[in-house]
N, C-alpha and C positions, 0 to 999 in steps of 0.2 A: 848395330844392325842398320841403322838409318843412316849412315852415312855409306855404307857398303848399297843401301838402296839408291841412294842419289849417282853413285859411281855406277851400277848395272844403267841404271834408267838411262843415263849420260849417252851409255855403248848401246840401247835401243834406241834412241832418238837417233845417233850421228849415224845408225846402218841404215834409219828407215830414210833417213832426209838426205845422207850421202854425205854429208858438211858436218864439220865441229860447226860454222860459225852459225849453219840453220839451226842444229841443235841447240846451241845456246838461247838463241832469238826465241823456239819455241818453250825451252828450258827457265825463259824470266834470266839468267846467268850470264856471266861474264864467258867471253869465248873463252879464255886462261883458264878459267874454272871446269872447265867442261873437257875441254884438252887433258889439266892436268888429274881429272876423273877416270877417265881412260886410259892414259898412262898407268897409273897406280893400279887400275884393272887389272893390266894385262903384267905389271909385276906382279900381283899378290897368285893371279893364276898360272904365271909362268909360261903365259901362251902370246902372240901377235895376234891382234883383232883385226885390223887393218892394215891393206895397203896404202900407202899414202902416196897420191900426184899430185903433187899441188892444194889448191884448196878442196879438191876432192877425194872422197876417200870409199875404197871396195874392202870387203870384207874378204878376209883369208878364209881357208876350205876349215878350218878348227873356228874363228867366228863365223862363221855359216852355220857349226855345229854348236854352237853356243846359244844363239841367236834368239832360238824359241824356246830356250829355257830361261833364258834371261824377260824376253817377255812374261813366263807365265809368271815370273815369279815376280815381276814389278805387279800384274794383275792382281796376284795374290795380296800381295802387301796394302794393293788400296783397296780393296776387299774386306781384309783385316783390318783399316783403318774406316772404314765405313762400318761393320760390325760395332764395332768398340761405340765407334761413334752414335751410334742407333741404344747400343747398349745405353749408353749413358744416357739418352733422353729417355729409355725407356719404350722406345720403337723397334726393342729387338731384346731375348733373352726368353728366362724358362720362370717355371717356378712351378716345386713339387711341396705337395700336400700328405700329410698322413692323417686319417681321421677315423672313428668310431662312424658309426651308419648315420645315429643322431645327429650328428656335428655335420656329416657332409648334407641330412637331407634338409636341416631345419635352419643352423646354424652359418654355413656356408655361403647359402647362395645369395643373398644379399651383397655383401661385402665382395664376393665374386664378381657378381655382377657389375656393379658399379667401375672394381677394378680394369674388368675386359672391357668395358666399353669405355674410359680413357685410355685402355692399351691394348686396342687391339693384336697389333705384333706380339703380344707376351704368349708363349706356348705353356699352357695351363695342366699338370698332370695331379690327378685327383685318385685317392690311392685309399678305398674304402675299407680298412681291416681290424684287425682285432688290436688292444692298446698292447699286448706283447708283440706283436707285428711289425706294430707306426712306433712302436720304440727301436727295436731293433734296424727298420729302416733309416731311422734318424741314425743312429751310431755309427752306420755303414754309409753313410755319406749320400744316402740314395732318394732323398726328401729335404727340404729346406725347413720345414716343420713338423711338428706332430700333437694333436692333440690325444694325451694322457690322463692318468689318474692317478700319479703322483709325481711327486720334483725329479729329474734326473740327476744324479750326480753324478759329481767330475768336472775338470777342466772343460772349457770350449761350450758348456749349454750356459744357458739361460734359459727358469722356470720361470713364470708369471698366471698367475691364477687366473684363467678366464670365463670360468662356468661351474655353478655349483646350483643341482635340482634332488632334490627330493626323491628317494627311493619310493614308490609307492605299490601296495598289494594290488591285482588285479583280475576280476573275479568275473563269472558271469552274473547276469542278474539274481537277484537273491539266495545266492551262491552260501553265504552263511547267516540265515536268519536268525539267531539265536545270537550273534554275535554284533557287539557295539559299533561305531560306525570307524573308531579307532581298532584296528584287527593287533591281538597281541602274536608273537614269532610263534608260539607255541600251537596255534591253533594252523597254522602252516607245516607242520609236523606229516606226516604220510601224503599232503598230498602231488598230486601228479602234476610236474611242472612244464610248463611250457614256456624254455627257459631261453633268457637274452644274455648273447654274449659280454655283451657291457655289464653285466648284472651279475653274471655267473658264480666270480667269484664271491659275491656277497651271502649268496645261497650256500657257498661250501663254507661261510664263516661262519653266517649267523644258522644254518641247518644240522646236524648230522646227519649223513646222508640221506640226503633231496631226493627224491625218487622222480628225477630229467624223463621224462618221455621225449622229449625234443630239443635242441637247442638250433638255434639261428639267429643272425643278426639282422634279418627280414621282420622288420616290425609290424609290418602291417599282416603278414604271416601268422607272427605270433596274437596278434588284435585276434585275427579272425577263427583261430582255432579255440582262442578260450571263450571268444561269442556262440560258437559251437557246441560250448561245453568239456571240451578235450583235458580241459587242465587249467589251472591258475598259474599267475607268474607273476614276476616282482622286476618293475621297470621304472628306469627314471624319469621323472615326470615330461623331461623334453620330451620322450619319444612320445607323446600323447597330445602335442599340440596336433591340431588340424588333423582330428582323427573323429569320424562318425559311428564307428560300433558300438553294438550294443549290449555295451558290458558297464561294470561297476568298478569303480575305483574307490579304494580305502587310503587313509594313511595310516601308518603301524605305528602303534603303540607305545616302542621306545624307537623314535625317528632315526631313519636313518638316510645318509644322502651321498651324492656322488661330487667328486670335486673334481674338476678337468682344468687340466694346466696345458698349457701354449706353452711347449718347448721348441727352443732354437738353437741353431748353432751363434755363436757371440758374431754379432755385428760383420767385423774385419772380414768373417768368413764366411757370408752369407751372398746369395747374387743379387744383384744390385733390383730387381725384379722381386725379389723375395723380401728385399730391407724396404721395399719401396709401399708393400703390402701390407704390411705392420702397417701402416696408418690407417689401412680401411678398417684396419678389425677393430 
């Protein structure tokens, strides 16, 4: 491809200047080189680019019509070689995220941060969903990451454990007076949940059927309705950092917690933008 580039660029430079030997001079090249550039051209394309008089040289009515595609496509190429190039310092590229609400509201923005502001060219896509979601979009090639709640298998990931909190019960105030400051599962039996999709399933494992009055991944949603009295609910202790309601928090009885894993696709097949990220976190 690159040398099919140096032969077009050869036949823009000798239309735009008139001359093999100006084109050379501006080309860094050997006049011969540049000559036998355009020769080879106009073999491989089976057309005449120029007339030639002497040391000057007109373009035929077929390189007239060549002319400006051959430009765009030399643009194109240092384009593409300026891309790449931006890529690799990291002045150019993406990088997609898949996360629970948690991870994006508490966990993320730090390490985000720091990131964008030594790169700002990096175009940043932050993708807040449920962990059947941020898995599936990982599989589909449609995320560089995803944080989980457990190891993917198969070829091509890499799991890594990067967050484990505490399930905890969450009540309004004196919500169960009769009840120890450790809440056992069983006293969570009929009541009305106002329920977190990071959680959800733990409710259908450790409940028989939980009677859900709501479910959201809007935590601060969930904070305010059980301050309200609406219902109790069972959340991982992240989502309660930096949170002022006024409610009660238990831990159960026989503990129970959440384990989130940082899946990726292996190295080789990650954007240089996304491998480059891993070190913030």
């Amino acid at each position: 491809m690159e040398s099919s580039v140096h032969k077009i660029r050869a036949f823009v430079e000798a239309a735009n200047l008139g001359s093999i030997s100006r084109a050379a001079e501006k080309l860094g090249s050997a006049q011969s080189t540049v000559s036998r550039s355009v020769a080879s051209l106009e073999d491989e394309w089976g057309v005449r680019l120029f007339e030639r008089h002497g040391p000057l040289l007109a373009l035929t009515d077929d390189g007239e019509r060549l002319l400006g595609d051959a430009r765009n496509a030399c643009e194109a190429y240092d384009l593409l070689g300026r891309r790449v190039s931006n890529m690799g310092s990291l002045e150019d590229g993406s990088l997609a995220i898949a996360a629970p609400s948690s991870v994006v509201s508490l966990r993320l923005p730090k390490p985000l941060g720091r990131f964008v502001e030594e790169h700002p060219g990096i175009e940043i896509s932050i993708n807040e969903c449920t962990y059947g979601e941020a898995e599936r979009l990982l599989i589909a090639g449609e995320v560089d990451m995803a944080f989980i709640p457990s190891k993917l298998e198969g070829e091509g990931f890499i799991s890594s454990a990067y967050d484990k909190d505490e399930i905890v019960a969450v009540t309004p105030p004196g919500y169960f007076p009769q009840v120890p400051i450790e809440i056992p599962v069983d006293v969570l039996l009929g009541e009305r949940f106002i329920a977190d999709t990071e959680t959800a399933p733990l409710l259908q494992r450790e409940l028989k059927g939980p009677c859900i009055s709501c479910e959201t991944s809007n935590i601060s949603a969930i904070l305010a309705m059980v301050e309200a009295g609406l219902g109790v609910s069972l959340l991982p202790s992240l989502a309660l950092e930096r949170t002022n309601y006024d409610i009660e928090v238990r831990h159960l009885s026989h503990p129970a917690s959440r384990v989130l894993y940082l899946v990726r696709r292996r190295t080789t097949e990650m954007s240089l933008a996304a491998q480059a990220f891993l070190d913030y976190l």
